[in-house]
C-alpha positions as CSV (number, residue, x, y, z in Angstrom):
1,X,-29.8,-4.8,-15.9
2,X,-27.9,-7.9,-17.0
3,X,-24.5,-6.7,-19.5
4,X,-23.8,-9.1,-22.4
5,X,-20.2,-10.4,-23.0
6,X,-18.2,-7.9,-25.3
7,X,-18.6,-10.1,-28.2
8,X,-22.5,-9.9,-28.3
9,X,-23.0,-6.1,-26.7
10,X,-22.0,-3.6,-29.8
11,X,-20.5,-0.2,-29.0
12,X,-23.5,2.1,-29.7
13,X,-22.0,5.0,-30.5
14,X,-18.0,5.8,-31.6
15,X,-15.8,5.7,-28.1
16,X,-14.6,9.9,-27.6
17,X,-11.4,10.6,-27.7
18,X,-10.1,10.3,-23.4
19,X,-11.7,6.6,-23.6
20,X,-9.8,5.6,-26.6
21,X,-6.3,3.6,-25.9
22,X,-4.3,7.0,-27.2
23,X,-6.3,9.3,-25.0
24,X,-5.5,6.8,-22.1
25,X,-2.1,6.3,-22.7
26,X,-2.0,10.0,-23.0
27,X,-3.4,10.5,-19.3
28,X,-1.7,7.4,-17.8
29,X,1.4,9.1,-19.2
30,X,1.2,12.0,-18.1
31,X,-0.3,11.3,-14.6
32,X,3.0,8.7,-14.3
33,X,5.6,11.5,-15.1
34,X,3.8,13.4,-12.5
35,X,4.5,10.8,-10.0
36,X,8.3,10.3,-10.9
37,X,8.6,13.8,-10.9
38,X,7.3,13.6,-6.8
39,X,9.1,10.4,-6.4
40,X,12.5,11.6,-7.2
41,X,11.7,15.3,-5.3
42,X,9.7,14.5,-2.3
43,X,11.2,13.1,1.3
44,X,9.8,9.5,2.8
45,X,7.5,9.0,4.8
46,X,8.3,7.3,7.8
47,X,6.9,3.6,6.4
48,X,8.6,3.8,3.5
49,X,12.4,4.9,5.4
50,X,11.4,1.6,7.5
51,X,10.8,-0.5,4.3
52,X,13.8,1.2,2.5
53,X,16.2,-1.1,5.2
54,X,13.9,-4.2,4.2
55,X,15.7,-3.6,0.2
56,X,18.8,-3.1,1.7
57,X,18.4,-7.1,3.4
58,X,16.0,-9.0,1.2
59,X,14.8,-12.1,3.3
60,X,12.2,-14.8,3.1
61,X,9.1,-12.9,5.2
62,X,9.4,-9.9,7.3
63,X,8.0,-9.7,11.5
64,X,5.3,-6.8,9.9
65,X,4.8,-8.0,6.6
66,X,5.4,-10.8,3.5
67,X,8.7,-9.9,2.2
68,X,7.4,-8.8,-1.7
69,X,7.9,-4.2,-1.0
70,X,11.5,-5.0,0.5
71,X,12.1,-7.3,-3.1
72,X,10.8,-4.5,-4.9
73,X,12.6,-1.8,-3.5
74,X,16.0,-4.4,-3.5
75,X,15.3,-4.2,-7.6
76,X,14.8,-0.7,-7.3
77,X,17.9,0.3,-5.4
78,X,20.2,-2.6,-7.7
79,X,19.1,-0.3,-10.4
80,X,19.5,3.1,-9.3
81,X,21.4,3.0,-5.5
82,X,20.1,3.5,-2.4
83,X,18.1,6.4,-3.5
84,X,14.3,7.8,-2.6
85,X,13.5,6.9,-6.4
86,X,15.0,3.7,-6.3
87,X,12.7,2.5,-3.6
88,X,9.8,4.0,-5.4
89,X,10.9,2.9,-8.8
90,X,8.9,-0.3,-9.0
91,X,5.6,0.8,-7.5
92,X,5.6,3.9,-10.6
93,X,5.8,0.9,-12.5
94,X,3.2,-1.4,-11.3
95,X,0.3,1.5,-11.8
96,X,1.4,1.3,-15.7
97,X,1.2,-2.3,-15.9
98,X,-1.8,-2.6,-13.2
99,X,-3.3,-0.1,-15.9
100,X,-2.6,-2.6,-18.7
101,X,-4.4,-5.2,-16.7
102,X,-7.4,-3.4,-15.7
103,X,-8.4,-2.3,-19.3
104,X,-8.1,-6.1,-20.8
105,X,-10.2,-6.9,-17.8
106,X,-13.4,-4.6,-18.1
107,X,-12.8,-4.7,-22.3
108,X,-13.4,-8.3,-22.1
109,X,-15.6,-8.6,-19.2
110,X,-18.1,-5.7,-20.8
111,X,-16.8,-3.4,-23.0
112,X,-14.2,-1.1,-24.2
113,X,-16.2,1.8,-23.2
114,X,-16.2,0.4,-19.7
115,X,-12.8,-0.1,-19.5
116,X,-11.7,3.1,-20.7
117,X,-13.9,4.6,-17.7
118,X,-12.4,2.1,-15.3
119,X,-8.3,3.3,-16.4
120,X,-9.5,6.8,-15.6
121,X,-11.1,5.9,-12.5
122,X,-8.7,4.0,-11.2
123,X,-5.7,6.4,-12.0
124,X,-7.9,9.4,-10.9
125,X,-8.6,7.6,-7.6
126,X,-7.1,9.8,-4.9
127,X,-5.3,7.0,-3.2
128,X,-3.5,5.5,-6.3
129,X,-3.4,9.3,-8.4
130,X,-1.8,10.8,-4.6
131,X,-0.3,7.5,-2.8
132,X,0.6,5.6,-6.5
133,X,4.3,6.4,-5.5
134,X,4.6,5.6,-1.9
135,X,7.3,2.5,-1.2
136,X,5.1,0.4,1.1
137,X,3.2,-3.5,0.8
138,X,-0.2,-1.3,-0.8
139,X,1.2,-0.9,-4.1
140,X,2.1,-4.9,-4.8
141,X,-0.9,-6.3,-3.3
142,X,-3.6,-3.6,-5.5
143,X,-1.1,-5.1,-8.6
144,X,-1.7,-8.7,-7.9
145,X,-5.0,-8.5,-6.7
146,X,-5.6,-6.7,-10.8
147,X,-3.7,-9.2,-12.2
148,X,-5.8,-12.1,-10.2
149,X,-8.7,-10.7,-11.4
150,X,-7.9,-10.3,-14.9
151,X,-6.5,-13.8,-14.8
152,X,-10.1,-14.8,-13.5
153,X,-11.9,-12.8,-16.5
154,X,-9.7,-14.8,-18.6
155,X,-10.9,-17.9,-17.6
156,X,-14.9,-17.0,-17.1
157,X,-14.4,-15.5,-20.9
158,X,-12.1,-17.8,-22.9
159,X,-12.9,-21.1,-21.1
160,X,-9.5,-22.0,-21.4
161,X,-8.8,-23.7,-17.7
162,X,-4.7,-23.1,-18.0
163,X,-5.6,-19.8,-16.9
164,X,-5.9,-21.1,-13.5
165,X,-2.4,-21.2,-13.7
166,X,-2.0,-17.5,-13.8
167,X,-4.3,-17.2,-11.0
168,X,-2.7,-19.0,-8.8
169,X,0.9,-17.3,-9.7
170,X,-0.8,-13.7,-9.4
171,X,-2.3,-14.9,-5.8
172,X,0.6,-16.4,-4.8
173,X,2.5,-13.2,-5.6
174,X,-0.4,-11.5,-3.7
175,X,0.0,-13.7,-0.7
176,X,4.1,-12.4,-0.7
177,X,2.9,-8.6,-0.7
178,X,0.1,-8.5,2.0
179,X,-1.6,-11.1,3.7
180,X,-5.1,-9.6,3.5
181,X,-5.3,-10.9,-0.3
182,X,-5.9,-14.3,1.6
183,X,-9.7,-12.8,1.4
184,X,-9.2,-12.9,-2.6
185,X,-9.1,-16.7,-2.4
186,X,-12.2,-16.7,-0.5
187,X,-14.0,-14.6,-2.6
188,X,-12.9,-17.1,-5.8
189,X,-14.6,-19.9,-3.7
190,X,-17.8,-17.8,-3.4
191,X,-17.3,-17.7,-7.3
192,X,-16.8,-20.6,-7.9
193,X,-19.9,-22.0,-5.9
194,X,-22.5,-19.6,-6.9
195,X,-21.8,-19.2,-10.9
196,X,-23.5,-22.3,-12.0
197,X,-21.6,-22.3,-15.0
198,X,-17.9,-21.6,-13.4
199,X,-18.4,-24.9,-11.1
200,X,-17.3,-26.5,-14.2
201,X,-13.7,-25.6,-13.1
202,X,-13.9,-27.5,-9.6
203,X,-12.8,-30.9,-11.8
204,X,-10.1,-29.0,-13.6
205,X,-7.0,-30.2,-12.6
206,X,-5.6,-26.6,-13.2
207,X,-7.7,-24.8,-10.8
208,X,-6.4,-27.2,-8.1
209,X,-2.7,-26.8,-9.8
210,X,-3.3,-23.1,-9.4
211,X,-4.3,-23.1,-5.0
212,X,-1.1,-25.8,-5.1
213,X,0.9,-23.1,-7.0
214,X,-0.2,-19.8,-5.1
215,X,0.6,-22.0,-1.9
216,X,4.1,-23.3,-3.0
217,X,5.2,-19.0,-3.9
218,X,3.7,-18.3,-0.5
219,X,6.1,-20.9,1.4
220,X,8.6,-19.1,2.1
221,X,6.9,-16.5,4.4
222,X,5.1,-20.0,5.8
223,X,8.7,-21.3,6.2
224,X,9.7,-17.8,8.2
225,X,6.7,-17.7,10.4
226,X,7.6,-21.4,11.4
227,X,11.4,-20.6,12.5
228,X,10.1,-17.4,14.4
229,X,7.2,-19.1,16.2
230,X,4.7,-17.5,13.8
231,X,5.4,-13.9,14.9
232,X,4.3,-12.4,11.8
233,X,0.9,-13.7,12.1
234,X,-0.1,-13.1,15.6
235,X,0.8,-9.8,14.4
236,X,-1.4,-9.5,12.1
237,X,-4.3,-11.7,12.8
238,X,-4.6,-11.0,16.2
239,X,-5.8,-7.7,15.5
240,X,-9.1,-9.2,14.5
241,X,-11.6,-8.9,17.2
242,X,-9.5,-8.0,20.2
243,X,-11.1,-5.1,21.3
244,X,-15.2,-5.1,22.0
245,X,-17.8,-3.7,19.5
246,X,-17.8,-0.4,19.2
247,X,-19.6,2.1,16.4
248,X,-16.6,4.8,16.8
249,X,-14.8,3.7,14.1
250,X,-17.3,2.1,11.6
251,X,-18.3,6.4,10.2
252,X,-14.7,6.7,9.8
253,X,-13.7,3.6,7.7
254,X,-17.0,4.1,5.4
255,X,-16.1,8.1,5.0
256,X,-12.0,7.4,4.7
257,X,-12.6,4.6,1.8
258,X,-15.1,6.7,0.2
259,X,-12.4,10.3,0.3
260,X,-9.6,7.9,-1.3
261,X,-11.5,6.6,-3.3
262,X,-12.7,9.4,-5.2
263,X,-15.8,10.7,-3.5
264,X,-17.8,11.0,-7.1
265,X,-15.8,7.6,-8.2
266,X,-17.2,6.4,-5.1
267,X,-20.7,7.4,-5.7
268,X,-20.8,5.5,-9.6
269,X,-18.5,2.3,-7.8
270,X,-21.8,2.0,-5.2
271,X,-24.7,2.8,-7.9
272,X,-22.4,0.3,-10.5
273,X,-22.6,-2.4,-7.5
274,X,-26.5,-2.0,-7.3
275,X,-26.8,-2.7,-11.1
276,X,-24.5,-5.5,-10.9
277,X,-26.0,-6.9,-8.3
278,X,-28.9,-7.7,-9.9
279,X,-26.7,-9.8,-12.3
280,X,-25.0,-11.7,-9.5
281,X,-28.8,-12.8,-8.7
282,X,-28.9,-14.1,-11.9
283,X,-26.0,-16.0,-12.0
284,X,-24.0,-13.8,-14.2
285,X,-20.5,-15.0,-14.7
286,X,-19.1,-11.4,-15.1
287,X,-21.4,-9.1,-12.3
288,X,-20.8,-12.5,-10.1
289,X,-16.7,-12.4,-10.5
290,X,-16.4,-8.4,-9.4
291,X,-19.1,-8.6,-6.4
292,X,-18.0,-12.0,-4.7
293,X,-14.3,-11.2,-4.9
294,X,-14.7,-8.3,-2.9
295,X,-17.4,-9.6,-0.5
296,X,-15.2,-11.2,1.8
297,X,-12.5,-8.9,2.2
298,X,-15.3,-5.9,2.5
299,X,-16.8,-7.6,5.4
300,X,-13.8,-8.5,7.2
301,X,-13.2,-4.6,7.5
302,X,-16.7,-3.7,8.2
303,X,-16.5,-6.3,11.3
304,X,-13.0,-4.8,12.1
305,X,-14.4,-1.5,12.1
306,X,-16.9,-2.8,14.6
307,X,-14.0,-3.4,16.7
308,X,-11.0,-0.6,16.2
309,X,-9.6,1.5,13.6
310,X,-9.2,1.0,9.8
311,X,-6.6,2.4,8.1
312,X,-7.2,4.3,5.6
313,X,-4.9,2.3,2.9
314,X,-6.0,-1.6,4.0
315,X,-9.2,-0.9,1.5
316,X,-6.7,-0.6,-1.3
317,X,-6.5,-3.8,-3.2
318,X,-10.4,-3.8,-3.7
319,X,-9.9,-0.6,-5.8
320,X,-9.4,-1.9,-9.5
321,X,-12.9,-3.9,-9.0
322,X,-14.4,-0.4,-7.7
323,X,-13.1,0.9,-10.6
324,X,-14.8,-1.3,-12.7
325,X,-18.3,-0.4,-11.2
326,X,-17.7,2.5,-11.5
327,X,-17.5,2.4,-15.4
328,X,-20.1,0.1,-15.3
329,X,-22.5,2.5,-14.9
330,X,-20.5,5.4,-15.9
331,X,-20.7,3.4,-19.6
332,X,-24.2,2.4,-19.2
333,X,-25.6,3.7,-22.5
334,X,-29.6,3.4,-20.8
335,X,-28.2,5.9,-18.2
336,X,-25.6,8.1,-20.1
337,X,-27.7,11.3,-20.0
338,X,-25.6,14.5,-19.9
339,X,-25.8,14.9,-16.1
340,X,-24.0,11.3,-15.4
341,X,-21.7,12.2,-18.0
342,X,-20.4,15.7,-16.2
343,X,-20.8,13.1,-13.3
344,X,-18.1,11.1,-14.5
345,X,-15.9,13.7,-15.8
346,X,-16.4,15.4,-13.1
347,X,-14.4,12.5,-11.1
348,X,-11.9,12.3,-13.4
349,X,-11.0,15.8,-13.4
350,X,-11.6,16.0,-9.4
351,X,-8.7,13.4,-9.3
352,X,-6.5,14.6,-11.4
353,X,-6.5,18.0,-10.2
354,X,-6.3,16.8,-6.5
355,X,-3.3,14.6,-7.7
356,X,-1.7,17.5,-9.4
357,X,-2.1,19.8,-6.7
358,X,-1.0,17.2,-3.8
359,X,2.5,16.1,-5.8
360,X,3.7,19.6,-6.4
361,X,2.9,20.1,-3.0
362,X,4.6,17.4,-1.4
363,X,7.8,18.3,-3.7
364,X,7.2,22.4,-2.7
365,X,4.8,23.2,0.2
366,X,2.4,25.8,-0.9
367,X,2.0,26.3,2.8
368,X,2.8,24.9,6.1
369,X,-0.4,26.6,7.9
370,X,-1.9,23.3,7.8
371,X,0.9,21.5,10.1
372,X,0.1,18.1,11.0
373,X,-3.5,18.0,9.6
374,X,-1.8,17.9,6.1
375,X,-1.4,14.9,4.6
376,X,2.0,15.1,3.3
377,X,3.1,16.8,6.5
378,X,5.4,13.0,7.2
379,X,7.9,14.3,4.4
380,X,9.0,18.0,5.9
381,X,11.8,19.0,7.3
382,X,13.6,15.7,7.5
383,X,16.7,16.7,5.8
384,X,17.3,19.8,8.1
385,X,17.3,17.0,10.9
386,X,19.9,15.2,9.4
387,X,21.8,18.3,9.0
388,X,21.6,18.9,12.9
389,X,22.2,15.3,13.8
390,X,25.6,15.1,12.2
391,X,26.2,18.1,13.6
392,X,25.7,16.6,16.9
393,X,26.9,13.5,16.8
394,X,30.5,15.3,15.6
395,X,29.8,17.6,18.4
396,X,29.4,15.1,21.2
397,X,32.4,12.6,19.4
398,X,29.1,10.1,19.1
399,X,29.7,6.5,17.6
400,X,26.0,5.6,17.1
401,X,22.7,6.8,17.4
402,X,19.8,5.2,18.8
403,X,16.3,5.0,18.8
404,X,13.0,3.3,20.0
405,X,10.5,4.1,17.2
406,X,10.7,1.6,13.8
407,X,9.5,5.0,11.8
408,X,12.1,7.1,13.5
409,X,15.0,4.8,13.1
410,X,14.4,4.2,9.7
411,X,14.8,8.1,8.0
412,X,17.2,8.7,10.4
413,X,19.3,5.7,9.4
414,X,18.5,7.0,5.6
415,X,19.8,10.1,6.4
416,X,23.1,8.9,8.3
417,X,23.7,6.3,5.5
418,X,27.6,6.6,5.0
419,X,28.0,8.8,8.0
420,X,27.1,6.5,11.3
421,X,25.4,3.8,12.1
422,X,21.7,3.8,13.5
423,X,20.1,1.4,15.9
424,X,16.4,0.7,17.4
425,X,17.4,-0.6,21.1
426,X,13.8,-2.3,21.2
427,X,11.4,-4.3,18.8
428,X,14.7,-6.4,17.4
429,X,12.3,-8.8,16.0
430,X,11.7,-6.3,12.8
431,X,15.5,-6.5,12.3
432,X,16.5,-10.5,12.4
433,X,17.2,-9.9,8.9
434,X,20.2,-7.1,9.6
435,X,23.3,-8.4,11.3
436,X,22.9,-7.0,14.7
437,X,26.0,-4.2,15.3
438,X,29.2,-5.2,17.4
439,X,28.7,-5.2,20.7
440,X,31.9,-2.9,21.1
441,X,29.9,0.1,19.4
442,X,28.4,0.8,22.6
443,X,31.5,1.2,24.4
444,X,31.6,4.4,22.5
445,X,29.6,8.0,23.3
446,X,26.4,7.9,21.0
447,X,23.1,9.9,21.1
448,X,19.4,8.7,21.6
449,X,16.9,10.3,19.5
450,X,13.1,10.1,20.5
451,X,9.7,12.0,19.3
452,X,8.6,13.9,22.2
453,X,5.8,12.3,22.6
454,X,7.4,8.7,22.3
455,X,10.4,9.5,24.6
456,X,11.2,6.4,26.2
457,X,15.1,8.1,27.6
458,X,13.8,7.2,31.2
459,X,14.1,3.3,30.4
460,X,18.0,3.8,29.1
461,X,19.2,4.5,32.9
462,X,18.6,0.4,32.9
463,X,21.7,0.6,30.4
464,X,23.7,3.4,30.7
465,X,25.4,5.3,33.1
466,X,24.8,8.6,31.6
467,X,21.9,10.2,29.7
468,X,22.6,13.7,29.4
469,X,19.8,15.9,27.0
470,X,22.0,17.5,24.8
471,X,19.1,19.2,22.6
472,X,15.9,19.4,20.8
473,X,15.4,19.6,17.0
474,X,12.3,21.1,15.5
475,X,11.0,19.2,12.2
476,X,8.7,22.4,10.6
477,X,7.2,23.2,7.1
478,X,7.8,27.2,6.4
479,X,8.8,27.8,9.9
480,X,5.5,26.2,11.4
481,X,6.4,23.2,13.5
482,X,5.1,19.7,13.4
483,X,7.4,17.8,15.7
484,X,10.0,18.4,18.4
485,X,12.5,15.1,18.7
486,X,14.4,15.1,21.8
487,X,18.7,13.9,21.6
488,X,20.3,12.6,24.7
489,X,24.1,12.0,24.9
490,X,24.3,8.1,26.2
491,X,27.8,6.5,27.8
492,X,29.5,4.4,30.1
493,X,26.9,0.8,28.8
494,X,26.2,-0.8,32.0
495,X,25.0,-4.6,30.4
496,X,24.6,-6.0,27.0
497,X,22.4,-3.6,25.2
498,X,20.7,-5.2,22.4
499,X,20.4,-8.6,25.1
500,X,18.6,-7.3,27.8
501,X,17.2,-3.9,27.2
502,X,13.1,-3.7,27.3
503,X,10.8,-0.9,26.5
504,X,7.9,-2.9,26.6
């Protein structure tokens, strides 16, 4: 079923009330407050402690990552300290505006009935309505990927080629959050190739001022890469392919995007695809634009599934064109019979409950029976730990505390902030960007903090004359535990620590 532009296709019946802009706003609204309330409440996790230190050192790439979260969380924390909220402040803000962005997109690629459907689905997804405040390179690369793609509806609608422009700013800002929006650009060649009509655009000067601008914004983690022998991306890409085929991880990926995505959402988004596809074999500009931008990051996971694990959150930026075909078939007025309509509902008041019920929990455990199979069991008990740690350390006269776990050092260091400073011994590469401590702060007494099952104390004999256990902490939601962590007193350095020392 081929769908009109927005100009030709007439509403056929009076929008209701939760798809009109002041239902939406009402529900965006709300669902946002929700979110600052868990944001100013709720403990790290353990990525976003590590990306906290990023804001606190803002630099032109990062070993794991472009540098955009640790910009965003530097704006955050300028504003409001080093705080929890401050590091979250700026992704709150980039589901509002990556809201914005998504409406004008469906409303002008379709409908306005389609893209109130798409802001609910979106914001009801369980990965934006439950993750939508988590501090980590997700939430900048799901907004510029939107605002890409609403850039690209822009240009297939109005015909106007300075659009390109925007483009390539949105994809350049994409390319400074997470490199897998790389795929994005492929997907706009696929476009590009296949549209007959948008292979106007390959003699605009703009498009190619676009790739030149996206390019130039993404130069400085080019620029990084190049003085640290291209660390970052050996990192990264190397992960593709590395391991034989394998179909262990391919059910898990599949049922993992389909749960955070919304499974009903999910069901709409695949039947939405099927009816757009049949435009893309048309050669419509619109069902063309959401399927090929997808198709090339989609596959890449599939194949990496073939190979090892996907995470759960890499699927991410591909949500706001889910979204979209999702409405598309949510708004389809051929299919709108009352059964797809509690279909769709149903989806939108699945997510929102879930999101309501997963924030208050993460700010006041309902239960800790669940331990470690609960998914906000990263943010328990991590201020009791930092209670016992300065406890320690003023117990043991300690100078420093180290570690050998990137997640690790970083709440710890969050929660000595002020108090003493925290060092990872191993994997320097992720700090070039802090000014390493002075060496003489090793000539003091300091404690060694490790995860039980990531104790690595046997390897600091190389370095120190004395490792001495001194205790083990308990990290527990309602008294069940989750984690023991294991502190050692460590004296008497033997050789430059941060120099030779090798947990590898």
């Amino acid at each position: 079923m081929a769908h009109e532009p927005t100009s030709q296709r007439p509403i056929a019946d009076e929008l209701p009330f939760f798809l009109r802009p002041a239902g939406l706003v009402l529900l965006v609204g709300a669902l946002t407050a929700l979110k600052v309330f868990a944001a100013l409440n709720a403990h790290f996790v353990e990525d976003e402690a590590y990306y906290r230190i990023w804001g606190l050192y803002p630099a032109l790439s990062y070993y794991d990552h472009p540098p955009m979260v640790g910009w965003w969380i530097a704006a955050g924390q300028a504003l409001f300290g080093d705080t929890i909220f401050a590091a979250r402040a700026m992704v709150i803000a980039s589901g509002v505006i990556g809201s914005l962005a998504l409406w004008r997109t469906a409303a002008i690629l379709f409908d306005k009935r389609v893209a109130g459907w798409a802001v609910l689905f979106m914001n009801t997804s369980l990965l934006v309505g439950i993750g939508g405040i988590l501090a980590t390179p997700d939430a900048p690369s799901v907004l510029f990927w939107g605002l890409s793609l609403w850039a690209l509806a822009e240009v297939s609608v109005s015909k106007n080629a300075n659009w390109w422009l925007a483009v390539g700013v949105f994809a350049g800002c994409g390319l400074l959050s997470k490199y897998s929006v790389l795929f994005l650009g492929a997907g706009i060649v696929l476009w590009l190739l296949w549209v007959p009509e948008a292979r106007r655009w390959l003699s605009a000067w703009q498009l190619w001022a676009g790739g030149f601008l996206a390019i130039a914004l993404f130069s400085p983690v080019l620029y990084w890469n190049h003085l640290h022998e291209w660390a970052s991306f050996y990192k990264q890409f190397g992960r593709a392919g590395a391991t034989d085929y394998t179909a262990k991880y391919i059910f898990e990926f599949i049922g993992a995007l389909l749960g955070l995505l919304n499974p009903i959402t999910a069901v709409l988004a695949a039947l939405g695809a099927a009816v757009l596809f049949k435009g893309l074999r048309q050669g419509n500009s619109a069902a063309s634009l959401l399927i090929l931008t997808c198709v090339p990051f989609l596959a890449y996971l599939l194949y990496h599934s073939l190979h090892s694990r996907v995470q759960g959150n890499w699927p991410a930026p591909l949500f706001p064109a889910f979204a979209i075909m999702a409405a598309v078939f949510a708004a389809d007025a051929a299919l709108r019979t009352k059964l797809w309509k509690r279909f769709a509902v149903a989806a939108v008041v699945l997510g929102v409950g879930v999101s309501i019920l997963v924030q208050v929990h993460a700010v006041s455990p309902i239960t800790g029976a669940f331990a470690r199979k609960d998914p906000t069991f990263q943010l328990r008990g991590w201020p009791e730990i930092g209670g016992a740690l300065s406890a320690l350390a003023e117990e043991e006269g300690a100078g420093f505390i180290a570690t050998t776990s990137y997640g690790l050092n970083g709440q710890i260091d969050y929660l000595m902030k002020d108090r003493l400073p925290v060092v990872q011994l191993n994997e320097r590469i992720r700090y070039l960007m802090v000014p390493d401590p002075d060496v003489a702060l090793f000539d003091e007494t300091g404690l060694y903090v490790a995860i039980k099952r990531r104790d690595r104390s046997d390897r600091l004999a190389q370095t120190f004359e004395t490792v001495t256990p001194v205790a083990t902490l308990t990290r527990s939601v309602k008294g069940v535990p989750l984690e023991e962590m294991r502190v050692y007193r460590i004296s008497g350095k033997k050789r430059a620590v941060l120099e030779d020392i090798s947990f590898r």
